[in-house]
C-alpha positions in Angstrom: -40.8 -6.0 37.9 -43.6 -4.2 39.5 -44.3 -5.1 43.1 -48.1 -4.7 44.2 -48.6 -3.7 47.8 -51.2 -4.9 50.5 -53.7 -2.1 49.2 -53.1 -2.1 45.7 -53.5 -6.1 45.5 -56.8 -5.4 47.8 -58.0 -2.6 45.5 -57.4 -4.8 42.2 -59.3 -7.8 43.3 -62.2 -5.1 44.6 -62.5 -3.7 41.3 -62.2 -7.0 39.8 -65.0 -8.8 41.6 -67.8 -6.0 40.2 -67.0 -7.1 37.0 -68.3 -10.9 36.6 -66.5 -11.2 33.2 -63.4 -10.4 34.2 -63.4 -13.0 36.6 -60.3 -14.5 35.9 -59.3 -11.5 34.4 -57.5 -8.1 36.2 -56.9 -5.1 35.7 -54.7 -3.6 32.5 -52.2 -0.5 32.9 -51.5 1.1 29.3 -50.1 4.0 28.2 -46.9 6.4 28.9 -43.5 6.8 27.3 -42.0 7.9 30.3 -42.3 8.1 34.0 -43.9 11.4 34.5 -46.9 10.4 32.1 -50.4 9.2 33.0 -51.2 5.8 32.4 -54.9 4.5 31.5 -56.4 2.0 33.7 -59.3 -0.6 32.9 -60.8 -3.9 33.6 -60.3 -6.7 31.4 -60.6 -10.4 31.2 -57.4 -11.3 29.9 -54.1 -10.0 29.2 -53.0 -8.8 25.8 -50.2 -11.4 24.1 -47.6 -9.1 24.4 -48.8 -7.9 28.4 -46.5 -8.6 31.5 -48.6 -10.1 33.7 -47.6 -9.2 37.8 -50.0 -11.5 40.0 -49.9 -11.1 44.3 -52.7 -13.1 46.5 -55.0 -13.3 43.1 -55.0 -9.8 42.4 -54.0 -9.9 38.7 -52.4 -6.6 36.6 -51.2 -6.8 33.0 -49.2 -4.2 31.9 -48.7 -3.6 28.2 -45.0 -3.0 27.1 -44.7 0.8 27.5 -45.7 0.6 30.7 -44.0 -2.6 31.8 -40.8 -0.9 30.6 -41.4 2.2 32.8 -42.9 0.6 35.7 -40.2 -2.2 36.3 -38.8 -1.6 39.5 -41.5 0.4 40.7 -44.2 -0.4 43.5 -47.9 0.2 42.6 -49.8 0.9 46.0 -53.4 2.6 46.4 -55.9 4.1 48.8 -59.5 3.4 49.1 -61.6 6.5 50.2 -64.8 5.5 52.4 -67.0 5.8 49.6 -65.3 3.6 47.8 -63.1 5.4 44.7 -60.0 4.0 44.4 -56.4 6.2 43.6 -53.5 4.0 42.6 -49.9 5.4 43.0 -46.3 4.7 41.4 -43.8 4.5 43.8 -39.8 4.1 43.4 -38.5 1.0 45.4 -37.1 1.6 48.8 
């Protein structure tokens, strides 16, 4: 399962607090067949039926099933720049 670390859980309740409809919502990771694809990220208020959903301190993400079968084992970490912008990363497992 994907792990969140200490900035990406940070960074995914940041982005999820400017969005007052997606309160109890999180953020969605869609996309890719395989590891070296890009993946689309958005907000959303709820997770998709079919969605894994990977929750740490309240941050919530819900991956659909393409990427929930190419991020499991994987560790989702991110950097926030001082203005703000957020980067996520996919990281193998140590």
């Amino acid at each position: 399962m994907l792990t969140l670390t200490e900035e990406a859980t940070t960074a995914v309740k940041t982005i999820t607090a400017q969005f007052p409809d997606a309160a109890e919502g999180g953020v969605r990771i869609a996309g890719a067949g395989s590891p070296e694809s890009q993946f689309a990220l958005s907000v959303v208020g709820a997770p998709e039926p079919a969605d894994t959903v990977v929750e740490n301190a309240g941050a919530r993400v819900f991956l659909d099933t393409d990427a929930a079968a190419v991020l499991d084992d994987r560790v989702l970490d991110a950097q926030i720049d001082p203005q703000g912008s957020v980067q996520f990363a996919v990281t193998n497992t140590a």
